[in-house]
C-alpha positions in Angstrom: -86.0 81.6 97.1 -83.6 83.0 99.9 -84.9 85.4 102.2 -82.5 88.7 101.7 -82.2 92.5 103.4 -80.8 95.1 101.9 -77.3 96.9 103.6 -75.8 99.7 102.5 -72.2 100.8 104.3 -71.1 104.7 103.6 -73.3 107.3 101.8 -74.8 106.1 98.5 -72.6 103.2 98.3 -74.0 100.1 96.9 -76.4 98.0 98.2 -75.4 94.3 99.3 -77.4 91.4 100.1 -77.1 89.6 103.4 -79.3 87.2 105.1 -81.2 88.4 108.0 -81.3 84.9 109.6 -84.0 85.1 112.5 -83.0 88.3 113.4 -86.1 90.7 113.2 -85.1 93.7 111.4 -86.5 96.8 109.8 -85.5 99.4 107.9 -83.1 101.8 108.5 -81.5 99.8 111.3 -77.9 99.7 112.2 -76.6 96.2 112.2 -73.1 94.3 112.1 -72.3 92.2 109.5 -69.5 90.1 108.2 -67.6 90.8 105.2 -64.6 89.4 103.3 -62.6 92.5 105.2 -64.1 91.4 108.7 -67.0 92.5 110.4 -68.7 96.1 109.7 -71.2 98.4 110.5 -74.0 99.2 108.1 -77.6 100.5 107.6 -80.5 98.6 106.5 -81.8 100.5 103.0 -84.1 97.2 102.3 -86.4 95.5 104.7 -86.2 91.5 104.1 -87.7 90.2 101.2 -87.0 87.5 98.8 -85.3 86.9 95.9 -84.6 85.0 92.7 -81.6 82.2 93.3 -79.9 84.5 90.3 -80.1 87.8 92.2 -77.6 86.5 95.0 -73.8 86.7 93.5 -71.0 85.1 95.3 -71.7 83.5 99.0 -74.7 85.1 100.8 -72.3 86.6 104.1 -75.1 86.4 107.4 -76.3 89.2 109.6 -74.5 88.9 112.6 -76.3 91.1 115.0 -77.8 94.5 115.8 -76.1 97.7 116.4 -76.0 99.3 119.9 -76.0 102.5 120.6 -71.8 102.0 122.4 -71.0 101.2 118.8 -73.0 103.6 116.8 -71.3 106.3 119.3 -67.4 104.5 118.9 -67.6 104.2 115.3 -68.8 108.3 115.0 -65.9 109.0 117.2 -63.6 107.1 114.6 -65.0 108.6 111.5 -64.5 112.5 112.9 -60.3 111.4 113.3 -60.5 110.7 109.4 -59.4 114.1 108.4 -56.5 114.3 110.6 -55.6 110.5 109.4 -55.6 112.1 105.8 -53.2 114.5 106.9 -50.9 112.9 108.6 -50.7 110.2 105.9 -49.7 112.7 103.2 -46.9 114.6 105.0 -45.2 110.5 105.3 -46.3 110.2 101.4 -43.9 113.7 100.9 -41.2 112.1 103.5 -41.0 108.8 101.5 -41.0 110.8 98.3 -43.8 108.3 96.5 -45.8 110.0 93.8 -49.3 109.3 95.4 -52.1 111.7 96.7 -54.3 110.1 99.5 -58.3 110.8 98.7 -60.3 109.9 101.8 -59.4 107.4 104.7 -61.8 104.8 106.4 -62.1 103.5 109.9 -64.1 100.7 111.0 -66.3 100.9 113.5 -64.5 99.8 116.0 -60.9 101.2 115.0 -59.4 98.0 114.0 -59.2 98.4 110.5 -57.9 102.0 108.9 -58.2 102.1 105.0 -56.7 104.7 103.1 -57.7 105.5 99.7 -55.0 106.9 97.0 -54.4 107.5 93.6 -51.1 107.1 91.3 -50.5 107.4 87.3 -48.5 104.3 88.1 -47.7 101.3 90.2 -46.3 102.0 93.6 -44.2 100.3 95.9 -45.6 101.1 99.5 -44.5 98.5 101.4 -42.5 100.5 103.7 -45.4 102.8 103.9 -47.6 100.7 105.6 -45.2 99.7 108.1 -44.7 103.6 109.1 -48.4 104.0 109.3 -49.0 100.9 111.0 -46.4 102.0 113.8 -47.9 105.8 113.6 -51.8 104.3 114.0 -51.4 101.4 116.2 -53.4 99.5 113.6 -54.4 97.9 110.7 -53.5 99.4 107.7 -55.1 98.6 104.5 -54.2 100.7 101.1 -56.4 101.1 97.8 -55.4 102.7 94.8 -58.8 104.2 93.2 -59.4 105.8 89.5 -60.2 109.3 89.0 -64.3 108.8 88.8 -64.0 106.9 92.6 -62.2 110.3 93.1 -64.7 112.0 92.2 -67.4 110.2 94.3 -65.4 110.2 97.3 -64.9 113.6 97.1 -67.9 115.3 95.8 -68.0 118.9 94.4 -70.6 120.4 91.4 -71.2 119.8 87.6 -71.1 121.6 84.7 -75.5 122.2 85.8 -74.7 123.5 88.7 -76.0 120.3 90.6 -73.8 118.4 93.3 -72.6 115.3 91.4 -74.8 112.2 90.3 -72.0 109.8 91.8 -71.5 111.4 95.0 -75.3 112.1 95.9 -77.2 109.0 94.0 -75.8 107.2 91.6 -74.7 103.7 93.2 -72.2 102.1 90.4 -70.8 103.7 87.2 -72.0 102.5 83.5 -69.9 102.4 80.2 -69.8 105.8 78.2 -68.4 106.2 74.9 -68.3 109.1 72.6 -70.9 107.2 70.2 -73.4 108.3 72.6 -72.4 112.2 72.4 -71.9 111.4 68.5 -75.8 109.8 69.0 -77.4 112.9 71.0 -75.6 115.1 68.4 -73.3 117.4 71.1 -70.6 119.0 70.1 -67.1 116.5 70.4 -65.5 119.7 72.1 -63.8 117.3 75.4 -64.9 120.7 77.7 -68.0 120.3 76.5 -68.6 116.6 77.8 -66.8 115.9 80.2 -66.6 116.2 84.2 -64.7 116.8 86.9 -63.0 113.6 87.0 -61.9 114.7 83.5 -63.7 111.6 81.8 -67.2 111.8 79.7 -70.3 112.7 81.3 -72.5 109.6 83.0 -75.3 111.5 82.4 -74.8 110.5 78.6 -75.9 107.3 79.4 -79.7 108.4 80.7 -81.3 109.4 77.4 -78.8 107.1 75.1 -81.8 104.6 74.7 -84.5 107.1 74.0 -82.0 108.7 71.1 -81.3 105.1 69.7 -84.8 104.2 70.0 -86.4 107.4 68.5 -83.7 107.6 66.1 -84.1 104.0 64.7 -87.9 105.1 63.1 -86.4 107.5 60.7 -83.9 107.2 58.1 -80.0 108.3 58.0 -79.3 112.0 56.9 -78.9 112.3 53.8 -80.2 109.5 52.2 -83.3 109.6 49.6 -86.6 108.1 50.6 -89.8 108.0 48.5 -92.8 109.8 50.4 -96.5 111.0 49.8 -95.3 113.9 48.0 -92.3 112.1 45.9 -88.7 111.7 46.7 -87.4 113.7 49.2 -83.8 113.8 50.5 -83.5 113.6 54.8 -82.0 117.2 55.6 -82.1 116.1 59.7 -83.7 114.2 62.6 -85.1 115.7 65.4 -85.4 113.4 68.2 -87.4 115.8 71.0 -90.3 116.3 68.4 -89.9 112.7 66.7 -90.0 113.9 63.5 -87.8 114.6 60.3 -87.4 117.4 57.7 -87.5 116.5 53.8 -86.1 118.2 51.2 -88.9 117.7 47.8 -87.8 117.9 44.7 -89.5 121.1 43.8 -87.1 123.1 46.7 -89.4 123.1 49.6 -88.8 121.5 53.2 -91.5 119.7 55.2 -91.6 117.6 58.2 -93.2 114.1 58.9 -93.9 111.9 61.5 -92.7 108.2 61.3 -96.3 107.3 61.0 -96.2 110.4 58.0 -93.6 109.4 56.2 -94.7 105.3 56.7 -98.0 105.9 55.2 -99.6 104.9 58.2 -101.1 108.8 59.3 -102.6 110.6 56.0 -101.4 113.7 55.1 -103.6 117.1 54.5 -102.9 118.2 50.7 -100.4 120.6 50.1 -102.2 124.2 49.0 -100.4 125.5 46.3 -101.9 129.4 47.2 -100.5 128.9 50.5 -96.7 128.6 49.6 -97.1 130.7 46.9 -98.0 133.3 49.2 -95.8 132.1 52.1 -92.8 132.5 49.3 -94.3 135.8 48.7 -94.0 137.0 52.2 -90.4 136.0 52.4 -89.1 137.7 49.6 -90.9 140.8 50.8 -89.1 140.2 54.5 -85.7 139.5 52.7 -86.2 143.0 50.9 -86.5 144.7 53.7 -83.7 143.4 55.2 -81.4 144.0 52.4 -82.4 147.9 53.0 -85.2 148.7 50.5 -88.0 150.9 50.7 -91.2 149.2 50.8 -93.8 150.7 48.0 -95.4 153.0 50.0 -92.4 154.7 50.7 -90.7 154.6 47.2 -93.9 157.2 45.6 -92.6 160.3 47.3 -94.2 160.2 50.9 -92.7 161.3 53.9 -90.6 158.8 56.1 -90.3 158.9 59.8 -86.7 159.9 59.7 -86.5 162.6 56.6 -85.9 166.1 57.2 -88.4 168.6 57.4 -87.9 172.9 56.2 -89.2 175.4 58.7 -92.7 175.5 57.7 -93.2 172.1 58.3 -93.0 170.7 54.8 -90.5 168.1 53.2 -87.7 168.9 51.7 -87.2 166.5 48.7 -86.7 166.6 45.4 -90.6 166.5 44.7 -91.5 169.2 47.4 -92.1 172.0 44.8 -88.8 174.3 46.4 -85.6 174.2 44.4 -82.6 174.5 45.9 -81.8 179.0 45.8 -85.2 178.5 48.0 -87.5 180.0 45.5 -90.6 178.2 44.0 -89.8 175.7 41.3 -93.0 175.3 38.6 -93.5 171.3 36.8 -93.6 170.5 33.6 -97.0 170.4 33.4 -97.9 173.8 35.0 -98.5 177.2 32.8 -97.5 180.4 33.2 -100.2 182.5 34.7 -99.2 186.0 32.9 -100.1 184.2 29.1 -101.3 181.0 29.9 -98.6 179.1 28.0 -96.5 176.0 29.4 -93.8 177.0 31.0 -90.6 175.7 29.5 -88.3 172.9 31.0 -84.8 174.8 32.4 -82.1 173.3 33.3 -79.9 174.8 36.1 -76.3 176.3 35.2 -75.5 179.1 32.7 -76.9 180.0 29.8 -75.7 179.3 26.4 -74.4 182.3 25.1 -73.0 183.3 28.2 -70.7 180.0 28.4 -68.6 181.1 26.0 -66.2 183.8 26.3 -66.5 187.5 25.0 -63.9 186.6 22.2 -66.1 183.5 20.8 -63.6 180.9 21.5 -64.9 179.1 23.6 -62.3 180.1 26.8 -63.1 181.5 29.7 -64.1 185.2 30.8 -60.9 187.2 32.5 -62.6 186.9 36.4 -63.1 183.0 36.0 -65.5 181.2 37.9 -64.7 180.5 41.9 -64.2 176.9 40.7 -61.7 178.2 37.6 -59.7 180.3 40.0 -59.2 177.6 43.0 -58.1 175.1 40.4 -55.7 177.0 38.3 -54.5 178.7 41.2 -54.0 175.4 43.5 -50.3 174.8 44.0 -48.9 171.3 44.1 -46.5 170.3 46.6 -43.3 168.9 44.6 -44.5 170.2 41.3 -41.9 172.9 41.2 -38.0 172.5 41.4 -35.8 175.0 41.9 -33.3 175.9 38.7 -29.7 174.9 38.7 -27.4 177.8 38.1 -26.0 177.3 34.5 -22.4 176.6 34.6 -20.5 179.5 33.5 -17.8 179.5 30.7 -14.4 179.6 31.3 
């Protein structure tokens, strides 16, 4: 089994394996190492330890030496010109008229290697570039086109929950994601919804994918009829935080089970028919006060909290004893107190004889009543048109 440490290069970069030789080294130590772009500075992550033959990919690159502190200091003086390289190599980008943005530069530690990271919706030609940068750096000019998630890590910034971004702060190479695994975790499909700032779907789709496919693998489809403790039931939906799924019965009711539940393997208490009576009770009551009802104690005549009072304190309602001239109105069941006898049931409005006029036919009296009058003597706008002079004779 080789004996391997762990090096990691800039930021949360990947770590690579490299062979410590007899070199004593610890972690978090700066050492040199050689690489298939020439020899660079890194940071121990993992102390030497050994590993499986099928761990180490491709040729295991040696451990040249340690860090001192004239190259630790060099290579910080190299990495603070950076920003200005960016610059500079964009305003030549906008002389050469290439359709290219640069993203981030890298120097190596000692200056003899300056990488420049770019990205392009299509091949470009930049030959004649690097010779203008080569003759502008004094140095070795290397040029990388990147994708949009590299973009993204290289430059940082802040998700959609409010967190600095998983690829710029920890996340050390980026997984598959497909829109099964929203489908699976049942997001909405809405593309604002799930995805990023590199404009592709989330990675964090990927870290609770194989809970969801696990939990979701004990339970039926939606939809589908399954036979259960209490009959066949149809699968109304799955929820995967509570590990459980709701059944429709075939008497109309809804219940939830376990997998162990609905597999027979946990009992089930016996369903109390009182209890969903009375819980059916309860909601009809709830949906008929919501649908603006009066609930029985308030449909016998007593006082609500926002009916109007009279002046002595008392309702005013149709069963409040006062009628509406103000004077005291007697029921049907009270009696007279001069003979003792019911009084009889009146009905408001003129008498009978008096309804008809003096003559007997039935019309009305010559003063009318305030309604008569108002009607009769309402004019219509339109109704009347003026007359057209008759034509004379000749």
């Amino acid at each position: 089994m080789p004996l391997v440490c762990g090096v990691r290069f800039r930021g949360t970069g990947k770590v690579y394996h490299f062979s410590p030789g007899d070199l004593s080294i610890d972690n978090e130590d700066w050492v040199i190492v050689s690489t298939a772009r020439g020899d660079e500075l890194g940071r121990v992550s993992l102390p030497p330890h050994e590993v499986a033959d099928t761990d180490v990919v491709g040729e295991l690159k040696p451990v040249l030496r340690k860090a001192s502190e004239s190259d630790i200091s060099r290579a910080e003086e190299y990495y603070a010109r950076e920003t200005e390289v960016v610059a500079a190599c964009q305003e030549q980008i906008s002389r050469s008229g290439l359709e290219m943005k640069v993203v981030s530069a890298e120097y190596a530690y000692d200056g003899s290697r300056l990488t420049f990271f770019f990205t392009a919706e299509n091949r470009v030609d930049f030959r004649a570039l690097v010779r203008d940068l080569a003759r502008t750096f004094k140095t070795r000019i290397d040029l990388r086109q990147i994708g949009v998630r590299d973009e993204a890590k290289l430059v940082g910034g802040l998700g959609p929950c409010g967190r600095p971004l998983c690829c710029a702060t920890w996340l050390t190479q980026f997984s598959p994601v497909s829109i099964r695994m929203a489908k699976q975790q049942n997001l909405p499909l809405s593309p604002m919804e799930i995805s990023g700032l590199c404009g592709r779907l989330l990675c964090c789709l990927t870290y609770e994918n194989d809970y969801y496919q696990q939990v979701r693998g004990l339970f039926p489809k939606v939809g589908r009829t399954v036979d259960t403790p209490y009959g066949p039931a149809k699968v109304l939906k799955v929820s995967v935080l509570r590990e459980t799924v709701t059944l429709l019965l075939e008497d109309g009711s809804t219940t939830d089970m376990t997998a162990d539940q609905l597999s027979g393997a946990e009992p089930l208490a016996p369903r109390d028919q009182r209890v969903e009576s009375g819980a059916l009770a309860s909601t009809l009551q709830r949906t008929a006060e919501r649908g603006g009802r009066r609930p029985p104690s308030q449909q016998q005549g007593r006082p609500t909290a926002g009916q109007p009072r009279g002046r002595d304190g008392r309702d005013q309602s149709a069963g409040s004893g006062r009628g509406p001239s103000g004077g005291s109105r007697r029921s049907s069941g009270s009696r007279d107190a001069s003979d003792g006898r019911p009084a009889p049931q009146t009905r408001p409005g003129p008498p009978p004889d008096e309804a008809k006029a003096p003559g007997g036919d039935g019309s009305a009296p010559a003063g009318g009543s305030r309604r008569s009058r108002g009607r009769s003597g309402r004019r219509r706008r339109g109704s009347r048109r003026p007359q057209q002079p008759a034509p004379s004779e000749g």
